[in-house]
Structure formats: C-alpha cells, structure tokens
Wavefront OBJ file of the C-alpha trace (Angstrom):
o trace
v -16.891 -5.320 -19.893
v -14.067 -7.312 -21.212
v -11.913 -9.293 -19.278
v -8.844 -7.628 -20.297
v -10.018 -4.075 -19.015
v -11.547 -5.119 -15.671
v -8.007 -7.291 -14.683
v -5.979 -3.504 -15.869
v -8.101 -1.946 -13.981
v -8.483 -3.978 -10.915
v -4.112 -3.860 -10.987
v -4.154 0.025 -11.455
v -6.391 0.318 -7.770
v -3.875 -2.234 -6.561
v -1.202 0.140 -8.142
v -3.115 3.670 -6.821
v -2.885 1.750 -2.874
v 0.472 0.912 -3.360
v 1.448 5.004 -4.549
v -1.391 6.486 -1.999
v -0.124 4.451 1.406
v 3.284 6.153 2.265
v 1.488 9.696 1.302
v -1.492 8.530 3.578
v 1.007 8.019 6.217
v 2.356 11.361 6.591
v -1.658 12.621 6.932
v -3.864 12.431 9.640
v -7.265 12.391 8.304
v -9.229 15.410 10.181
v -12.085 13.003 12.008
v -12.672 11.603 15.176
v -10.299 12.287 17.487
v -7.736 13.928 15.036
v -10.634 16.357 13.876
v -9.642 19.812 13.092
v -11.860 22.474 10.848
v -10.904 21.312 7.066
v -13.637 23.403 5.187
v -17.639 21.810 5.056
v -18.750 19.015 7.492
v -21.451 17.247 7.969
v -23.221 15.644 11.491
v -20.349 12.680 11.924
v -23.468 9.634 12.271
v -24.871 11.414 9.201
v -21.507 11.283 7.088
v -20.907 7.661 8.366
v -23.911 6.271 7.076
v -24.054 8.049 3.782
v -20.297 6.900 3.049
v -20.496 3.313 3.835
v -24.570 2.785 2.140
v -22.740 2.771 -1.780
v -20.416 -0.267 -0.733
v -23.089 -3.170 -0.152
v -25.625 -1.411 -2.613
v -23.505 -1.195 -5.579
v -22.092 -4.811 -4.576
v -25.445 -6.190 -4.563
v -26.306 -4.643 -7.646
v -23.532 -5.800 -9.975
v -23.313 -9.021 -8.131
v -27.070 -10.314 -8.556
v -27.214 -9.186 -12.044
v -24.207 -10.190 -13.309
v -24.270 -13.398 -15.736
v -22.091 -16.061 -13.839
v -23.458 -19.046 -12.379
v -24.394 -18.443 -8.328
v -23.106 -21.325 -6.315
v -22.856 -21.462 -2.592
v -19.347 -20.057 -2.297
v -20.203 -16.991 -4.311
v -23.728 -16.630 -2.434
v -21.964 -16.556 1.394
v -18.777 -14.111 0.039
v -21.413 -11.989 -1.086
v -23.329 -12.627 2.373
v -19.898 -11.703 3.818
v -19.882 -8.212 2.101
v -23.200 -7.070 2.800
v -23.347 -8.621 6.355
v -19.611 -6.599 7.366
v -21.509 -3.293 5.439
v -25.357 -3.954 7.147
v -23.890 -3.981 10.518
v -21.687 -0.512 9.992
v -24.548 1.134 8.612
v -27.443 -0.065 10.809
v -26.165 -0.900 14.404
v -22.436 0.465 14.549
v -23.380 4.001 13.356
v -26.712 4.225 15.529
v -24.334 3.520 18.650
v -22.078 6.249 17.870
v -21.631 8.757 20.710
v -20.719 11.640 19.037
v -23.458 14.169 19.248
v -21.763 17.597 18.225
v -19.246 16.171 16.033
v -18.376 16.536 12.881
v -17.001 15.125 10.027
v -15.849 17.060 6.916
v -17.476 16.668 3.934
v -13.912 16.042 1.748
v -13.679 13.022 4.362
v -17.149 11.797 3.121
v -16.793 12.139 -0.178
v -13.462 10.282 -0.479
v -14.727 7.403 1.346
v -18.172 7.452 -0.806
v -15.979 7.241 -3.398
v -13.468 4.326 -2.233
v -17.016 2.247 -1.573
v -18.017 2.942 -4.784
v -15.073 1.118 -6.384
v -14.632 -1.895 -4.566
v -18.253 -2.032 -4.063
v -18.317 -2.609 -7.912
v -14.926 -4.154 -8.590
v -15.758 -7.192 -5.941
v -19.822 -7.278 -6.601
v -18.751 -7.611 -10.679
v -15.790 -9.973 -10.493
v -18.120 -12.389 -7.808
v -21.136 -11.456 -10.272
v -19.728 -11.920 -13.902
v -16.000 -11.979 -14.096
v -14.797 -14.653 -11.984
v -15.327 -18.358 -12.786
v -18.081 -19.621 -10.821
v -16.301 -21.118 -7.558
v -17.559 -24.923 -7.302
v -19.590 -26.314 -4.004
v -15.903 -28.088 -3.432
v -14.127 -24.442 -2.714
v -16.096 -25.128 1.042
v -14.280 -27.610 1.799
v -10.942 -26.127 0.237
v -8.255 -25.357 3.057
v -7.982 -21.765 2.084
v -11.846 -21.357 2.256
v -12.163 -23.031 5.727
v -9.475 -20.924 6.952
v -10.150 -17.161 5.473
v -14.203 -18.217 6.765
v -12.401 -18.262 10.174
v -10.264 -15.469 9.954
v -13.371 -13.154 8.842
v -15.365 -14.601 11.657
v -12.330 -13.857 14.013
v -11.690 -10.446 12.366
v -15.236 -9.703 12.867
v -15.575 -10.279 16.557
v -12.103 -8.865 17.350
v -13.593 -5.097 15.680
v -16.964 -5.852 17.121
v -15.885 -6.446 20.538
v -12.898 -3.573 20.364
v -15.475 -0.928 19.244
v -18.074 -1.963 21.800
v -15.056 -1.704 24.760
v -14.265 1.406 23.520
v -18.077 2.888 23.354
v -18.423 1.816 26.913
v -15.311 4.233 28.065
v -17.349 7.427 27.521
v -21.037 7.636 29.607
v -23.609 8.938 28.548
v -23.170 12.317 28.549
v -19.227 12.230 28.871
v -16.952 14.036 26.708
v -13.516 13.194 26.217
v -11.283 10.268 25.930
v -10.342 7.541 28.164
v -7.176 5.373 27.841
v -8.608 1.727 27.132
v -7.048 -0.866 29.437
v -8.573 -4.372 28.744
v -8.479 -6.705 26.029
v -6.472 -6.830 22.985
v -5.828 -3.057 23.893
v -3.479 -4.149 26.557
v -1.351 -5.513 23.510
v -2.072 -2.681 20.868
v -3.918 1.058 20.103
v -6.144 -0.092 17.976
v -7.512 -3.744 18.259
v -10.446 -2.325 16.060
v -8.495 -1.968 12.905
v -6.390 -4.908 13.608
v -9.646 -6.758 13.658
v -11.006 -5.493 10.345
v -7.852 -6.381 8.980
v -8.111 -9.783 9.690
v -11.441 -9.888 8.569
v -10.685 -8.915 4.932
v -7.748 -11.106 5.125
v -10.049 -13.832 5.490
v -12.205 -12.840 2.894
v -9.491 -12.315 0.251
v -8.546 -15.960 0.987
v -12.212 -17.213 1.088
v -12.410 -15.683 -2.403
v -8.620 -15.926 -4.109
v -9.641 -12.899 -6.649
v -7.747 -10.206 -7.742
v -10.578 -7.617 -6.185
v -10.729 -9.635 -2.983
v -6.842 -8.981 -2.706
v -7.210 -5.470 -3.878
v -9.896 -4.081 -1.356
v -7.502 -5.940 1.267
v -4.876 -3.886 0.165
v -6.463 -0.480 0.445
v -7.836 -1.667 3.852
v -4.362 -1.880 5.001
v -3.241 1.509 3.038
v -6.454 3.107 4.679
v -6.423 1.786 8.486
v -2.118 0.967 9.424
v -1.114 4.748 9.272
v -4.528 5.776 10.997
v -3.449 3.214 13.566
v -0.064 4.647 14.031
v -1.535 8.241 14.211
v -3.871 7.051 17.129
v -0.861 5.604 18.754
v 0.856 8.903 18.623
v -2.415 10.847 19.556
v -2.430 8.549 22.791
v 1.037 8.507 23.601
v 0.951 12.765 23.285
v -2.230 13.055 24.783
v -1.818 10.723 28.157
v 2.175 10.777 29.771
v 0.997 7.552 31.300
v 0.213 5.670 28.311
v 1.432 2.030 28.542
v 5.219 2.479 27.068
v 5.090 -1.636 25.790
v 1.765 -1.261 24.129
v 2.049 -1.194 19.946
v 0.267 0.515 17.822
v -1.090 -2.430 15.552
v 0.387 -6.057 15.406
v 0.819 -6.884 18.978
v 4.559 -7.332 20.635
v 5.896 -6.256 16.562
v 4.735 -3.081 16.012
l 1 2 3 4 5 6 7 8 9 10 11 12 13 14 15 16 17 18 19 20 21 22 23 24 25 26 27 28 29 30 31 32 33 34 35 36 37 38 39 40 41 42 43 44 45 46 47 48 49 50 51 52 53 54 55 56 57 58 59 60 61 62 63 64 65 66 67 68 69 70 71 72 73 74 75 76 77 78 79 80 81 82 83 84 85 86 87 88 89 90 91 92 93 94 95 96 97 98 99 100 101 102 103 104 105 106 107 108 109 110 111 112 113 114 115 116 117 118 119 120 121 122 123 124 125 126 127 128 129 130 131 132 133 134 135 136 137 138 139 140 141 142 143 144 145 146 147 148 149 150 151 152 153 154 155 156 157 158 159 160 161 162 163 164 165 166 167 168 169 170 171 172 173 174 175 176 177 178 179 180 181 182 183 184 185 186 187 188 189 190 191 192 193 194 195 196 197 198 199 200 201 202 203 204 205 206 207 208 209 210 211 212 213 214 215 216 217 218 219 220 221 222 223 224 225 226 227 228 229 230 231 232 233 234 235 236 237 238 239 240 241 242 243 244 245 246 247 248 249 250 251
C-alpha cells in the first residue's frame, strides 16, 4: 500500500471520529443497561466475543507479516494490543453476568466493524508502515511514561469492572449504585481506565494510528459515560450529587 494512501486514510478515521462524536453524544447505544428492542439481537456474551475476536486477529495478521524490521518496541506494542484484546475476549466476557440479555445485532456489527479498522490500521503501520522504532525508544521518556499509563489504565478498568461484577450475586437482577473506589469520584472508572490505557499506548507508539484508535476510544466511551451518569442519576434519587461522570472533580 503506498505511504501516501495509508497516512489519507489513517487522517479520514481521525476525521470520521471527529464528525461521528457530537452525533454519538446525542445516542444512547441500546446495550447493557440502556438496552431497549432495536430490531435482531444476539445472546450479549455471544455478541461480545464475536465483536472484539477481529481486533487482535487482524492486528496480528498484518503486523507479523508485514515487511518492517521487528525490534523490541514494536514486539511489546504489539504484546500491548493483543494482551488488552486476549483478556476482553477470554476472561472479561466469560465473567459476564448477563444471562437473558441481549445485545442487538446493529450493535455487533458496528463494533466488528470499528475492530476491523484499527485492528488493521495499527497491526499495518507497527507491521510495514512505520519506521522500525530502535531498542533506544525504551528508554525514551515518552515510552517509559505511556508503558505506565497503559499499565495504570489497565488496572484502573480491570479493577472497576471486577467491583462492579461483584454488586450483582449470583442470581441477582438489577443494578446497584457502586460506592467504593474511583466510583466515589466518577460513574464510570471503567472507561476512564481504558482511556488511560490507550493514552499510554498512543504515547508508547507516537503513530498516527496509535493517536487515531485513541481518538475513537474517546468518541466511543465519553458520551456512553455521560449517558450512564444520567441513567444513574434518573434511576437512584440518592445518587451521590458531587460524583462526575468521567474525569474526577472536572466533569
């Protein structure tokens, strides 16, 4: 593919976030909690693993073939990738709770398709476009600190989802408000988490596709974030008045 091509079209996803994220705002996507009847759906732990499997398998793909030199800053971004993707797909979705729900099939599809592209636009640009980052980028300032920010990110998600799994016993129904944590500060920890965690990656990698799946991370998760901070406030008249929905004490 030439060069030329794969920058236009990395800046036209950038471009397509950018457009998409004030729409995205004024739509609650119909899963989870916001669920409503919106035409087909599928068994929700069925839909999530089938939507997130393209992401690290087309990464993989187009990173391990692709004709640039493998050094050991491209080998542990692309360990990044398909660690964040292995543990969604094998130990978050197994520990869903959510026997009877569903999640519609246009939900599915969308997101199949949003892992399909930045599956491929990161696993190519690591793989082929991108110079080959030297064993020096470890010890680079922005390295050391995006490696820490993913690591952070990752535990802050990890230990948000886990909080909020242990809410609802087995066997409960429902939803709970969560009370310890970073949810005494914000709605969603969880997203604030995976935010952080691509932040860190984008700076880990300083690439174009690094900085455009952050982008669409943001455009995907901060108005789902505000939309779970309405749900909670609407739902419960005793939600926490100083909690925000996303960036604690800001917003």
């Amino acid at each position: 593919m030439n060069d030329l091509f794969f920058d236009r079209l990395v800046l036209a996803w950038i471009l397509l976030a950018l457009i998409i994220f004030p729409v995205i705002f004024k739509i609650n996507a119909p899963y989870g909690r916001h669920f409503r009847k919106a035409g087909p759906s599928v068994d929700n732990k069925l839909g999530w693993v089938l939507m997130e499997i393209p992401s690290p398998v087309v990464f993989s793909f187009f990173f391990l073939t692709g004709s640039s030199e493998k050094t050991a800053a491209s080998w542990i971004l692309a360990g990044c990738w398909v660690f964040h993707y292995g543990y969604r797909i094998l130990i978050f979705s197994q520990r869903l709770r959510t026997t009877g729900k569903r999640m519609p099939l246009a939900i599915m599809s969308s997101a199949i398709w949003f892992n399909l592209v930045n599956g491929f636009l990161n696993g190519y640009g690591l793989g082929t476009r991108l110079k080959p980052l030297p064993d020096t980028h470890l010890v680079h300032p922005t390295f050391l600190l995006g490696a820490l920010l993913f690591v952070l990110g990752f535990a802050m998600h990890v230990v948000a989802d886990n909080y909020l799994r242990g809410l609802r016993q087995p066997g409960e129904t429902g939803y709970k408000i969560p009370q310890a944590g970073l949810y005494r500060l914000v709605s969603s920890p969880n997203y604030l988490g995976e935010i952080v965690e691509w932040t860190g990656f984008a700076l880990m990698a300083m690439s174009l596709p690094a900085l455009s799946f952050l982008l669409w991370t943001c455009a995907n998760l901060v108005p789902r974030a505000r939309a779970n901070h309405r749900w909670y406030g609407e739902t419960f008249p005793d939600y926490p008045q100083q909690r925000k929905a996303l960036v604690p004490y800001l917003w």
